[in-house]
SEDO-649769 format. One line per 5 residues: their letters; for each residue x, y, z of C-alpha. Coordinates in pm, whole numbers, plus 50000, padded with zeros to 5 digits. Layout:
SEDO-649769
A = X Y Z | ...
END
This chain:
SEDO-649769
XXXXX = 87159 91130 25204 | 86904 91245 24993 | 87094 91642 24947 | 87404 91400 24835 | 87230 91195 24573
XXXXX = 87100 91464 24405 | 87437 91618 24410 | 87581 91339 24257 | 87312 91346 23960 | 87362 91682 23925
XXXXX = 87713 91629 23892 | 87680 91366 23673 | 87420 91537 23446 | 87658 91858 23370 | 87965 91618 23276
XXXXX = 87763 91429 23042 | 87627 91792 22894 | 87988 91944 22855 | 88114 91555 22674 | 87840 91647 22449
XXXXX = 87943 92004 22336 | 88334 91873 22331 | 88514 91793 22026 | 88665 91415 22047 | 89021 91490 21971
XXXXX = 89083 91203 21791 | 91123 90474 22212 | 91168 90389 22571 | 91417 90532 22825 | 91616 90313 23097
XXXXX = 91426 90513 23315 | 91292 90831 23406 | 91216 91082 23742 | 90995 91323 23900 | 91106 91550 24174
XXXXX = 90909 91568 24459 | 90901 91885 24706 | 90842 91815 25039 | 90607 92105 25142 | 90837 92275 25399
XXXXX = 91128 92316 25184 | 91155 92669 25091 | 91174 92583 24712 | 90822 92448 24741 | 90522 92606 24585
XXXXX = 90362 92509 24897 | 90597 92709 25134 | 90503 92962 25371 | 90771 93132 25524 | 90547 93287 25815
XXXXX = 90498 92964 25996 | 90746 92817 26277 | 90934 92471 26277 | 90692 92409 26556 | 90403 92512 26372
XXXXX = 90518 92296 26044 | 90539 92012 26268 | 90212 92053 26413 | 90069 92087 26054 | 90224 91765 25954
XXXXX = 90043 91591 26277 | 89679 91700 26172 | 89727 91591 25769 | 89876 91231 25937 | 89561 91215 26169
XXXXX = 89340 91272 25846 | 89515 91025 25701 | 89480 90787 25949 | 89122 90837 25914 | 89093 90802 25553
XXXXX = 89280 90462 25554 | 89086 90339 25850 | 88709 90426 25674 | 88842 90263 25353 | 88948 89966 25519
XXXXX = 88594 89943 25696 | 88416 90008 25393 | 88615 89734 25192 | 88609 89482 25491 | 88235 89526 25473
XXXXX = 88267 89437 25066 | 88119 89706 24985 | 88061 89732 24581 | 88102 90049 24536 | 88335 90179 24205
XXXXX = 88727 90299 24333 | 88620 90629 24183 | 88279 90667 24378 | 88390 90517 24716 | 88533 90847 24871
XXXXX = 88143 90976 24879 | 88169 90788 25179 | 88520 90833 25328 | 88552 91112 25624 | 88866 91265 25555
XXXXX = 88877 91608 25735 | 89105 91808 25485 | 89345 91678 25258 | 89665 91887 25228 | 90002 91773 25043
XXXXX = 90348 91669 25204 | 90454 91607 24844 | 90412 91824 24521 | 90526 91713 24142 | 90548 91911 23767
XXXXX = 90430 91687 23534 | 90414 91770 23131 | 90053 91715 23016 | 89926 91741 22688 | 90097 91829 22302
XXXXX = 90286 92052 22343 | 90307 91959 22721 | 90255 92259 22982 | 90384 92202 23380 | 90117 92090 23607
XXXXX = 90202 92098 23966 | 90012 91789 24167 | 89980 91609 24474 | 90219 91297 24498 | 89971 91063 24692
XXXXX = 90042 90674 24750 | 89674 90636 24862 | 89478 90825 24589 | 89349 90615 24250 | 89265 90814 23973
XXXXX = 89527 91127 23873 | 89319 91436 23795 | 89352 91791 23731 | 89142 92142 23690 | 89059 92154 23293
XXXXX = 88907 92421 23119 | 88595 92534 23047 | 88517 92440 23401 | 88125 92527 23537 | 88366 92552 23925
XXXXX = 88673 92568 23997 | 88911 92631 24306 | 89182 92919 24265 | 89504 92789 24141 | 89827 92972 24031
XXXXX = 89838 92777 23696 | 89593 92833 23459 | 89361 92553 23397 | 89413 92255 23183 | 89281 92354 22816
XXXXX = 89198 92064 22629 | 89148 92234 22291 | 89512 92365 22277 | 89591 91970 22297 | 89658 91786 21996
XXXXX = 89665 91444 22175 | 89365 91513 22425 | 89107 91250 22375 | 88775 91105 22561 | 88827 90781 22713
XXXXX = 88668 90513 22505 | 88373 90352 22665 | 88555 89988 22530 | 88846 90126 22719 | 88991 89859 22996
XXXXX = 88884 90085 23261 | 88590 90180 23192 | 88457 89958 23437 | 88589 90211 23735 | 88397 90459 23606
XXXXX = 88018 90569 23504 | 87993 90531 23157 | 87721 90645 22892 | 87743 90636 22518 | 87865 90935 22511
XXXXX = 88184 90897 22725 | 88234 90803 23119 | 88198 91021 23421 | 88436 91024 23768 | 88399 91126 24059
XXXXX = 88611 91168 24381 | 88472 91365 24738 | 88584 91436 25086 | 88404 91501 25388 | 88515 91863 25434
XXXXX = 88330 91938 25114 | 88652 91905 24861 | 88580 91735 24550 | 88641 91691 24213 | 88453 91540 23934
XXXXX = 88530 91558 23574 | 88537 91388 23214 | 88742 91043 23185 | 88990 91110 22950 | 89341 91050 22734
XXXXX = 89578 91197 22745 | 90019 91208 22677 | 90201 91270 22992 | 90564 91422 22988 | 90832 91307 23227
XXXXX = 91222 91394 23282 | 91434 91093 23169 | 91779 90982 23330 | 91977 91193 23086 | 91754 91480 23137
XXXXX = 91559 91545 22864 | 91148 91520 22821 | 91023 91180 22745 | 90666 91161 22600 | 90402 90876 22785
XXXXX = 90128 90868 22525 | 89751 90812 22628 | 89694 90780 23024 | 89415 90786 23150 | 89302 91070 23421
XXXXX = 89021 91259 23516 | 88977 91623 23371 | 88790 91795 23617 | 88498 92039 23531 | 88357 92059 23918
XXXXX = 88577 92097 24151 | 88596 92248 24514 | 88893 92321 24729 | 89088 92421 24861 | 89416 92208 24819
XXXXX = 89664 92376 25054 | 89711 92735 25125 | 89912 92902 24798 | 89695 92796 24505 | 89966 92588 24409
XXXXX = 89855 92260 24288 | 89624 92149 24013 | 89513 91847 24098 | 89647 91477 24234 | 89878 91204 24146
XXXXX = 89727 90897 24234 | 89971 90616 24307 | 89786 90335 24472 | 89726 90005 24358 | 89378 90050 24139
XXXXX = 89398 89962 23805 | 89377 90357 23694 | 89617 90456 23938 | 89915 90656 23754 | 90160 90328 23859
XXXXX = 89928 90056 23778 | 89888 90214 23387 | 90242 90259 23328 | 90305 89918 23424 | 90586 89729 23215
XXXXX = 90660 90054 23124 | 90833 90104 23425 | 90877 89716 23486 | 90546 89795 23700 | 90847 89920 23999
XXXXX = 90856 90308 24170 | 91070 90420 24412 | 91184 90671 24590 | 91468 90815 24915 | 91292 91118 25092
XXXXX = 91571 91331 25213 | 91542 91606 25457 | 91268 91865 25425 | 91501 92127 25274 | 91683 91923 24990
XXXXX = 91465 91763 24700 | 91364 91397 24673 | 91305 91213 24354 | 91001 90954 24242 | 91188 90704 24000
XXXXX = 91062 90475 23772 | 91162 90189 23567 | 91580 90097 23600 | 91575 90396 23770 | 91463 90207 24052
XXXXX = 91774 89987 24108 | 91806 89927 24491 | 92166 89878 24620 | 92339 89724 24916 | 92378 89409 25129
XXXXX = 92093 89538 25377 | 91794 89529 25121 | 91490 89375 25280 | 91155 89255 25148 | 90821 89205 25299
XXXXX = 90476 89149 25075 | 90169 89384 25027 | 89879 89236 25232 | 89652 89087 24936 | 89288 89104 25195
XXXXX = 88987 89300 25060 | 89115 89549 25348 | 89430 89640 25137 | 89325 89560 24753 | 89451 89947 24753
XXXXX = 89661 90059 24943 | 89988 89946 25062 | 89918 89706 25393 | 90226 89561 25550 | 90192 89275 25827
XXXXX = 90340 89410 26159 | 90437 89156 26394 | 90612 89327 26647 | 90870 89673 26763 | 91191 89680 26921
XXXXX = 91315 90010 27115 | 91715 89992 27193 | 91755 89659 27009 | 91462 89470 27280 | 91163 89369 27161
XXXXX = 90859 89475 27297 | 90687 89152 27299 | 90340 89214 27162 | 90112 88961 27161 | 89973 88873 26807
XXXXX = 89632 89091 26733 | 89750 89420 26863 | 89787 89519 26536 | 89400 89496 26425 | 89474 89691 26120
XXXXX = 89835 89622 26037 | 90049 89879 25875 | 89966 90099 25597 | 90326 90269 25420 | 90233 90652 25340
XXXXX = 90392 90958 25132 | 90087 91146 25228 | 90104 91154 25592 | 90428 91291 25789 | 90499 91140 26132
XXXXX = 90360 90750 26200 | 90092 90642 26407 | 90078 90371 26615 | 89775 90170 26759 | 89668 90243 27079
XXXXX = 89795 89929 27228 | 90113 89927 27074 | 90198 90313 27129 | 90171 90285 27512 | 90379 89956 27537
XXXXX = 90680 90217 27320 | 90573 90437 27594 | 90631 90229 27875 | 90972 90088 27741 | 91129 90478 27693
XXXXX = 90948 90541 27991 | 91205 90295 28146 | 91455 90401 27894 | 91513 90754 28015 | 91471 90688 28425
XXXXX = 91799 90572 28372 | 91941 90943 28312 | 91932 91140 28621 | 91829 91459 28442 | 91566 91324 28154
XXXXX = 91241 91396 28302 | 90943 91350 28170 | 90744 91700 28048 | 90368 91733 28048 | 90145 92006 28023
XXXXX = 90203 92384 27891 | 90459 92466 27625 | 90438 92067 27494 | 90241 91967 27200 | 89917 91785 27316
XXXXX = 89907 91408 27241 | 90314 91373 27210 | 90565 91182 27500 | 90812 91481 27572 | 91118 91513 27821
XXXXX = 91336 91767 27945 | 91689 91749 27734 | 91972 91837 27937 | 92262 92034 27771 | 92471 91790 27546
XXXXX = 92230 91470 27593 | 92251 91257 27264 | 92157 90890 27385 | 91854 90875 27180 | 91773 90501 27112
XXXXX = 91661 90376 26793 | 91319 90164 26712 | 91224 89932 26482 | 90949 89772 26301 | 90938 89405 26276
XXXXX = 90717 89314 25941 | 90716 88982 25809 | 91011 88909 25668 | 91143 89201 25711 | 91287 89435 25976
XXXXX = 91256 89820 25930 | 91505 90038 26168 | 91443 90389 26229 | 91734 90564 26369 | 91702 90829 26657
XXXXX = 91735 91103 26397 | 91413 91000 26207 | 91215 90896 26600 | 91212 91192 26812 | 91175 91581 26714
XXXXX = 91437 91765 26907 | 91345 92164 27014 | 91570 92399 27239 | 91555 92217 27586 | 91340 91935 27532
XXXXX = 91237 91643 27289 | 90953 91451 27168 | 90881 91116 26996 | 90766 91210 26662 | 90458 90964 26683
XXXXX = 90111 90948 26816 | 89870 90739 26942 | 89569 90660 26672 | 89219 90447 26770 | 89320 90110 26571
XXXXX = 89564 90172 26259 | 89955 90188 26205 | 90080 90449 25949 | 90418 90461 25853 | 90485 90814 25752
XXXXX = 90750 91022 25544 | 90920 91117 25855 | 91057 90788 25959 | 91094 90690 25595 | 91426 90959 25543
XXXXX = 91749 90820 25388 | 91579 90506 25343 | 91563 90378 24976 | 91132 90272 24942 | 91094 90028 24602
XXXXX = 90736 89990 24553 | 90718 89683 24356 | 90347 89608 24220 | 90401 89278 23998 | 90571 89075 24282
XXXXX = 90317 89291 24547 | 90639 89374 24781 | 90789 89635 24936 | 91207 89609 24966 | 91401 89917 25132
XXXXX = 91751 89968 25202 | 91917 90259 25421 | 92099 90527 25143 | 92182 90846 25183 | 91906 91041 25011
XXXXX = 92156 91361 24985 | 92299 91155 24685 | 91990 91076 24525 | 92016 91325 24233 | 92314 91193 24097
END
């Protein structure tokens, strides 16, 4: 404890040296879009072509089961009411690696260069690599010069959210850590932020706030692809939150399959369609002032409820870009268990497979030649019912299959995977979460 405080002071101490040797640098669309990359597509900066489907998958498993971890130590932390600044919290918060499912190019700066960086619905403050940098991790792009900007600024210390940060007279301080020994900490800061619009042409945000990091260790992924993070939660200096009526404080987006390119919209761009739009509210407890908590009631498999009693779900639900398959409470994963369990006795040739040649953890059977009868599941939130159709519930190999969802200790995470060809509207004024099935295929139109 005492090795990190020191750290942290150290930290602190070189930031507030480099803001003193810095210069201070003293029409809107219907809507605008980001592309995200999932990280398996092949057009992805985060590709590598050596690795199997199986291997992908298994990658995907190990960044959900960080996740799960990282939302479950938050939500201890917070239900303890802990004080702690949004920016300083993750001292505290053991996530074993953190790897991206999603990438994004964002303009930064005037004139604007591409910045490749993490789309993360569970992350606060956006920050990047800047330059001159006392450590850096390798990236591909070259880091983030502040004095080629003519619109980089310091963040006021009167600024609105300054209080999320450490703040001297001569500027404020952030920092953001993970147990594996990444980190970044940096210089608050200004800066203009350059998006595509709906008819395709650069549209300048003028002074967000994000962190421009001069410590920072890694690494971020395997390539040396991204720069930094997109932080999309709900925290005041989240990237969503500051945009706000900008965007009529409303993102959304329809993740497609891993090989075609999904978008993040914002503003009208966000415009939901059909009959079978649903709504459930954001949970408003200290657990979820955050992140995006949804209450789970119950889950049907084949159109029959499961019948679980109120309280399995101890932590509810959290929705998640970051993490790829879901995870279900322990509880609540072996009663889906038990009803395919029943589900499949009733083909002659389904059997179920353990041991070698199956991925550890996962509910696997033998596929005979031709068998399609997959059943669908869904999630019953309040209000709300969210299906997920065969396609997006079980992970189909040569001769067998797999549900494409583990067991975790006592949280719910609603990943990417089961989130395909659905339309997600994050809605942060009305704190709700509507979705409608669409095919995603169509989404760049």
């Amino acid at each position: 404890m005492a090795q990190t405080t020191a750290t942290v002071i150290c930290v602190f101490a070189m930031n507030l040296l480099l803001l003193s040797l810095l210069p201070c640098v003293a029409s809107m669309s219907s809507g605008f879009r980001l592309k995200l990359i999932h990280r398996d597509s092949p057009h992805s900066p985060l590709y590598q072509a050596n690795l199997s489907d199986f291997q992908r998958f298994m990658k995907n498993v190990e960044i959900s089961e960080a996740r799960a971890s990282y939302f479950q130590r938050w939500s201890e932390i917070s239900s303890a009411g802990n004080s702690m600044k949004p920016q300083n919290v993750s001292l505290r918060l053991p996530l074993k690696f953190i790897e991206p499912i999603y990438t994004v190019e964002l303009g930064l700066g005037t004139p604007f260069v591409k910045r490749t960086f993490i789309f993360d619905t569970g992350s606060g403050i956006t920050w990047t690599q800047c330059k001159p940098c006392f450590q850096c991790f390798k990236q591909k792009e070259p880091l983030f010069d502040t004095r080629k900007s003519n619109s980089y600024k310091l963040m006021p210390i009167k600024n609105k959210l300054a209080k999320d940060f450490t703040c001297t007279m001569f500027g404020c301080a952030y920092y953001v850590g993970y147990y594996s020994g990444q980190m970044s900490a940096g210089i608050a800061s200004v800066e203009d932020f350059t998006f595509q619009t709906t008819a395709r042409v650069p549209y300048r945000v003028p002074g967000l706030v994000f962190g421009c990091g001069t410590i920072n260790r890694g690494p971020f992924g395997n390539t040396n692809a991204v720069s930094g993070i997109l932080g999309m939660d709900k925290q005041p200096v989240s990237f969503a939150r500051q945009l706000g009526g900008l965007i009529r404080e409303r993102f959304s987006y329809c993740l497609t399959e891993t090989a075609s390119p999904s978008y993040l919209k914002f503003g009208e761009e966000t415009t939901i369609h059909g009959r079978n739009t649903q709504h459930t509210p954001f949970l408003k407890t200290n657990q979820y002032a955050v992140h995006y908590g949804l209450k789970l009631l119950d889950i049907s498999i084949g159109g029959q409820k499961l019948g679980l009693t109120q309280g399995t779900f101890s932590g509810s639900c959290v929705i998640d870009s970051g993490g790829s398959i879901s995870l279900l409470e322990a509880k609540a994963y072996s009663a889906v268990e038990n009803s395919l369990e029943r589900y499949f006795s009733k083909f002659k040739n389904v059997r179920r497979l353990r041991g070698g040649g199956t991925p550890s953890g996962f509910l696997c059977y033998i596929q005979p030649r031709g068998f399609r009868r997959f059943p669908n599941l869904t999630f019953h939130f309040q209000g709300a019912d969210f299906r997920v159709p065969s396609e997006n519930l079980f992970l189909l190999r040569r001769n067998f299959f797999c549900l494409a969802m583990i067991a975790s200790q006592n949280l719910t995470l609603l990943g990417a995977y089961q989130q395909r060809n659905v339309r997600i509207v994050y809605d942060l004024k009305d704190e709700m979460l509507s979705f409608a099935p669409e095919d995603c295929s169509r989404d760049a139109a």
